[in-house]
C-alpha positions in Angstrom: 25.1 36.8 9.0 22.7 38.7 6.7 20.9 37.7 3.7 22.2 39.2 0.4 20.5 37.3 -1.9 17.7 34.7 -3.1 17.5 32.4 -5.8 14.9 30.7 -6.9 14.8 27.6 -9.5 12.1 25.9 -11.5 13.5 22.1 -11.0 11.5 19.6 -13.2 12.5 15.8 -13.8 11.0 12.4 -14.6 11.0 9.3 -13.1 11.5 5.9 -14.7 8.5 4.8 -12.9 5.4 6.4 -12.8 4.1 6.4 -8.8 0.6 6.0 -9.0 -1.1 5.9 -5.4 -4.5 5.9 -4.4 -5.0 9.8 -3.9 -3.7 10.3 -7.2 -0.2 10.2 -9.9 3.1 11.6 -10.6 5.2 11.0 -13.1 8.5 13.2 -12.5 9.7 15.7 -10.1 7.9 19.3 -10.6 10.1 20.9 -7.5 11.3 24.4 -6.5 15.0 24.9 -5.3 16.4 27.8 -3.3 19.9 29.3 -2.7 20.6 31.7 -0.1 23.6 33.6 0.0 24.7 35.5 2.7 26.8 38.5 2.9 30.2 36.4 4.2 29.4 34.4 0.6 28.5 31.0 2.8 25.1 29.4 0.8 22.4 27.5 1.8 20.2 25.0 -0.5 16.6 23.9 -0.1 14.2 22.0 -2.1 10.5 22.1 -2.6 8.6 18.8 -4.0 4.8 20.0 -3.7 2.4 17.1 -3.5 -1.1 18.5 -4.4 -3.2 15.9 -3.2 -1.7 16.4 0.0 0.0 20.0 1.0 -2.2 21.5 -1.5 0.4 23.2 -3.2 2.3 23.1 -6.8 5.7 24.0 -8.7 3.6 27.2 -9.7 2.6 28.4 -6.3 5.9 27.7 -4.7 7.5 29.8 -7.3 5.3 32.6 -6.7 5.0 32.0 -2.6 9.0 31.7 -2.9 9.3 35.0 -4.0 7.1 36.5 -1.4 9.4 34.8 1.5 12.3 35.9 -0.2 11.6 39.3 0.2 10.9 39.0 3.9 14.4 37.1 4.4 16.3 39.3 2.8 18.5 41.3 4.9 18.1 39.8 8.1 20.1 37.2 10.1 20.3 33.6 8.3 21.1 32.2 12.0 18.1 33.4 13.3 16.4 30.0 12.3 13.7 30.5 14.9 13.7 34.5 14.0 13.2 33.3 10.6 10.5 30.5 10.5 8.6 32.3 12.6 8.4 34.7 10.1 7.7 32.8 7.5 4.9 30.6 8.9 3.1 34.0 10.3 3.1 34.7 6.7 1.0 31.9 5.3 -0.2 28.8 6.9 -0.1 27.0 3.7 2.6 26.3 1.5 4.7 23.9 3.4 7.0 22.8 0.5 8.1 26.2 0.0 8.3 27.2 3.5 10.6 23.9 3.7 12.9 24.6 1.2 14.0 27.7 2.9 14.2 25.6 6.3 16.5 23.5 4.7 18.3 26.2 3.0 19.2 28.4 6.6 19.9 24.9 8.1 22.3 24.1 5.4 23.9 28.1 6.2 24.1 27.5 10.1 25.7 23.7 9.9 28.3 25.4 7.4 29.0 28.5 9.7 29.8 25.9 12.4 31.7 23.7 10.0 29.9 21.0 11.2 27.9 18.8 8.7 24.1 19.1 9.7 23.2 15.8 11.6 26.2 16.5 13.7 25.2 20.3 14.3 21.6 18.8 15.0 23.4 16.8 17.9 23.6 13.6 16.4 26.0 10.9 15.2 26.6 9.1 12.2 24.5 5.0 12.5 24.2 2.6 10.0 21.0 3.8 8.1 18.6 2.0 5.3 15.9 3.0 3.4 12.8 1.1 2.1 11.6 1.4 -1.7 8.4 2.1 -3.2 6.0 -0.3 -5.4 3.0 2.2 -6.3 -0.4 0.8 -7.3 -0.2 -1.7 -10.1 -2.8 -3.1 -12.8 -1.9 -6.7 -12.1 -0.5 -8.9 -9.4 2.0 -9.8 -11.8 3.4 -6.3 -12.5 3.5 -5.7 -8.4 5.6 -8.9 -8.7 8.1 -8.4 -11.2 8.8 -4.3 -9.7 9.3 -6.4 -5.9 11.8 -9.0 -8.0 13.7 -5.6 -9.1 13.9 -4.2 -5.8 15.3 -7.6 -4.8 17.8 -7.2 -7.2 18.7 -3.7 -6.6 19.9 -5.2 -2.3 17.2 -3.1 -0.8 15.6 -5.1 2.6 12.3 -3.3 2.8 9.8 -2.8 0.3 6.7 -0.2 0.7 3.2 -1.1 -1.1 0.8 1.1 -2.0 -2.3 -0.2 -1.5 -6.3 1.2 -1.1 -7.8 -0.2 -3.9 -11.2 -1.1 -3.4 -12.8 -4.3 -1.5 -9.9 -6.5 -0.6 -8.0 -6.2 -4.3 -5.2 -5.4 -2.2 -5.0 -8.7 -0.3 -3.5 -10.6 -3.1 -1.0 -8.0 -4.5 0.6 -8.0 -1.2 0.8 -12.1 -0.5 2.4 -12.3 -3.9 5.2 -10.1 -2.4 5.7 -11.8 0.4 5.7 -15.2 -1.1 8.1 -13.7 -3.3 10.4 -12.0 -0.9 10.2 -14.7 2.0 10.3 -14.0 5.7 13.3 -11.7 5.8 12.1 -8.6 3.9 10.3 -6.2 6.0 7.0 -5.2 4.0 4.9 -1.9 5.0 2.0 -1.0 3.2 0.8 2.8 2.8 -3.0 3.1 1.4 -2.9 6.8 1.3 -6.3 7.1 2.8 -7.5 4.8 0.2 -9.9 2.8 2.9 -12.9 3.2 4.7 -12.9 1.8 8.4 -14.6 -1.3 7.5 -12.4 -2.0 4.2 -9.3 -1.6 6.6 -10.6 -4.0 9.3 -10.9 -6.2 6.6 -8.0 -6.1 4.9 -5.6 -5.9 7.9 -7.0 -9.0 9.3 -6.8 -10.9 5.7 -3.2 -10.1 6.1 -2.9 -11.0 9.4 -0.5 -14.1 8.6 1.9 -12.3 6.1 3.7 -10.4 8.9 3.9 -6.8 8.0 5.2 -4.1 9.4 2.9 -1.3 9.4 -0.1 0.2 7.7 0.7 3.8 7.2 -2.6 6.1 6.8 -5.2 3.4 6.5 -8.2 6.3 6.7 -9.1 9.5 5.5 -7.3 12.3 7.0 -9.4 13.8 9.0 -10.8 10.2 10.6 -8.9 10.6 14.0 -11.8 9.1 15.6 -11.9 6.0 13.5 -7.7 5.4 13.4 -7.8 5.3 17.1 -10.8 2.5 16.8 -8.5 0.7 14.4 -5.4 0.6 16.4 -7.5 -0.7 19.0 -9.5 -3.5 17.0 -6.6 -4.7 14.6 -3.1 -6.1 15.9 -0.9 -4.3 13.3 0.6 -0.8 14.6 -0.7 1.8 12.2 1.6 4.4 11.1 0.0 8.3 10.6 1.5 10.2 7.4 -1.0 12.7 6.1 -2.7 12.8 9.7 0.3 14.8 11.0 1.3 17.9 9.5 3.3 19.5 12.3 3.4 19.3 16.1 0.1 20.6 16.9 -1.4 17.7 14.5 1.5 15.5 16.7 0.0 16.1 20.1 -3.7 15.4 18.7 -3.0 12.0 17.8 -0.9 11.3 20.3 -3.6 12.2 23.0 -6.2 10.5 21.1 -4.1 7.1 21.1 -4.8 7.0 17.2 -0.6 5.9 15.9 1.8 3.7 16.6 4.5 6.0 14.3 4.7 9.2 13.0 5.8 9.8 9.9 7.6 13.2 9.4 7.7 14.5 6.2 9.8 18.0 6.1 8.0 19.0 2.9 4.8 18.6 4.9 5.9 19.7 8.5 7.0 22.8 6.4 11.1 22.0 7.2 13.4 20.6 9.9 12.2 23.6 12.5 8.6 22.0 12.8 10.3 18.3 12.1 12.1 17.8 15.5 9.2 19.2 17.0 7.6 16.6 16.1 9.8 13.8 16.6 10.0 15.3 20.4 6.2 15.2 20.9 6.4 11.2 19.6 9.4 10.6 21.7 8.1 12.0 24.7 4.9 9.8 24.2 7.1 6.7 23.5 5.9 7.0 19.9 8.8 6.3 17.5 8.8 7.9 14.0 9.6 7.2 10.7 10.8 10.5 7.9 9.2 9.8 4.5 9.5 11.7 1.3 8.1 13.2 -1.9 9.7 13.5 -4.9 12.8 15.3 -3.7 15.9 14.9 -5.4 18.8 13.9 -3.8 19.6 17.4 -2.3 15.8 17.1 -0.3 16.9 13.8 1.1 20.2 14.6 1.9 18.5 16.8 4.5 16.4 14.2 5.8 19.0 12.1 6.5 20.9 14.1 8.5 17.9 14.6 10.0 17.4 11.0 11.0 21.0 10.8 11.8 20.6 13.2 14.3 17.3 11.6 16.3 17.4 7.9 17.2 13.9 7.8 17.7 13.5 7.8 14.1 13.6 4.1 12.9 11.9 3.9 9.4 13.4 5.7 6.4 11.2 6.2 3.2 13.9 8.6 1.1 13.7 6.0 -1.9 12.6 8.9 -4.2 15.9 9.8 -6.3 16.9 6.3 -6.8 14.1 6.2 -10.0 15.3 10.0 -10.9 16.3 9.8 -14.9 18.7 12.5 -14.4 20.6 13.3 -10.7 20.8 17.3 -10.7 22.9 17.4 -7.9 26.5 17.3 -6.7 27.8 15.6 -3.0 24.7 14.8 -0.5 23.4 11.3 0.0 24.2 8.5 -1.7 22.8 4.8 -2.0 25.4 2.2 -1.5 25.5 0.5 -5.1 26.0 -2.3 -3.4 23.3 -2.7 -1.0 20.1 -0.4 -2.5 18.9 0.4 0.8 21.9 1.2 2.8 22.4 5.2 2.8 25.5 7.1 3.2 26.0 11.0 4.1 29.2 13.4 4.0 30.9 14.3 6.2 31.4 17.9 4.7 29.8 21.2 6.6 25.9 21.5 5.8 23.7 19.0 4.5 26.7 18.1 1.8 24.6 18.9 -1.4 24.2 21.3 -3.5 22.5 21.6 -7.3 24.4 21.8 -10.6 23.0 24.9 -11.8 23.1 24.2 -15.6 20.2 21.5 -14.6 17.7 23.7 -12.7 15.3 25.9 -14.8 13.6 29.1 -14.9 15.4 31.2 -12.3 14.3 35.0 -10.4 16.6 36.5 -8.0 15.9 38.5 -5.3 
């Protein structure tokens, strides 16, 4: 099934809510979207939402990237997924927004061709699934307070907090939650490699007693040595995010005894090709994962959760970043259950079930 044609979309929206985290903060959606068309006129969708501070890339540099890939998919088999990415990530090593969005998009292509919607083709089933929402980094305890009230509000059961602010300013931000919420709302907090190792011994065990779920990337990056020493002196399972990249990043930690979870991110692992790999590695290891997002619309997520659908071993879903979207630029996909926040629901249509109204996206080059 060859490759006729590429499109590629500027795709820029706000949020309502600024998420300001302790790496750095966005304010809206600055994402690349992909269509490729095939020859039998079957399409495929993908989504880029570069994160700068941590993949290193932009809108600007997808854009450009995307056109380079383009060229070196066109004309040659969309069901050739391995065929494909291999190509692709021999061409650049960076880049893993772009290089996800056409994942998603040659996914989306294959699921359709076997009429089969995408967690099903991946071998899964459809499960009751929820996902958490996001409180970034606040100037007061009070304004943490009121955005967990809302979340309350809205039905969702499990709030994230982004923390790594310096000293133990954290600490009382996240007792206000939970004194707030009470004992039923699971709480995570992510500090974006906001701590040293002594500011997250310290911290941790000054939470100790408000029963949280996880700390997800307490240290820098590149501190493998250090998050191993912390999962080893602290009692709460810590959670890897910008650690793990793709499978090779995967096997490190594992062997080094540094996570409890893995969190998969398919605009970091570069798409859903490096994603299960991933997940496989953790599962093997008897390490469960979680699948986290950027600032994907709800085409990006749909993905995701047919990605989640389709691997048990993924038991933590962060794919809260359309619900603060101002405008919703696409048609089908994912939904949140108006009734229950957190509860998502997928199609049941071939494909990931989403596709972007046109008329919504930006600048556009074909190729």
């Amino acid at each position: 099934m060859k490759i006729s044609r590429i499109d590629i979309y500027r795709l820029n929206v706000p949020f309502y809510h600024p998420l300001k985290v302790a790496l750095g903060e966005i304010s809206g959606a600055e994402n690349i979207a992909i269509k490729i068309t095939t020859e039998s006129g079957l399409e495929g969708w993908g989504e880029a939402s570069p994160c700068c501070y941590i993949t290193g890339d932009t809108q600007a540099t997808n854009y450009q990237t995307a056109q380079q890939l383009a060229g070196l998919a066109k004309g040659k088999d969309a069901l050739a997924i391995e065929a494909r990415m291999t190509d692709i990530n021999r061409f650049t090593v960076g880049e893993p927004s772009i290089r996800s969005a056409f994942d998603m998009a040659f996914y989306d292509i294959a699921a359709k061709a076997a009429g089969m919607p995408l967690y099903q083709f991946l071998g899964g089933e459809k499960r009751p699934i929820r996902t958490d929402l996001t409180i970034g980094i606040q100037e007061t305890v009070a304004q943490t307070v009121a955005r967990a009230q809302s979340i309350l509000e809205a039905g969702f059961d499990a709030i994230k907090l982004k923390v790594g602010r310096p000293g133990l300013e954290d600490v009382p931000h996240v007792a206000a939650v939970r004194e707030l919420v009470g004992s039923d709302i699971a709480i995570k907090m992510d500090s974006n490699q906001g701590w040293d190792y002594p500011t997250a011994v310290a911290n941790i065990h000054a939470m100790k007693s408000l029963n949280l779920q996880y700390a997800e990337q307490p240290l820098a990056v590149w501190d493998i040595d250090n998050l191993a020493r912390l999962r080893n002196t602290v009692e709460l399972p810590i959670c890897a995010d910008e650690s793990v990249f793709d499978h090779h990043d995967a096997l490190r930690l594992i062997k080094a005894d540094a996570a409890d979870y893995l969190n998969i991110k398919l605009g970091k692992a570069g798409g859903i090709h490096t994603g299960l790999k991933i997940n496989a590695i953790a599962e093997a290891a008897g390490c469960k994962c979680m699948i986290g997002c950027f600032g994907e619309s709800r085409l990006g997520l749909s993905a995701a959760a047919h990605v989640a659908l389709a691997r048990p071993n993924i038991v933590f879903l962060d794919l809260d970043s359309a619900y603060d979207f101002k405008s919703d630029p696409v048609i089908g996909g994912m939904t949140y259950d108006a009734e229950q926040g957190g509860v998502i629901h997928v199609t049941d249509e071939p494909g990931h079930g989403a596709r972007f109204d046109e008329a919504a996206l930006g600048d556009r080059i074909t190729i």
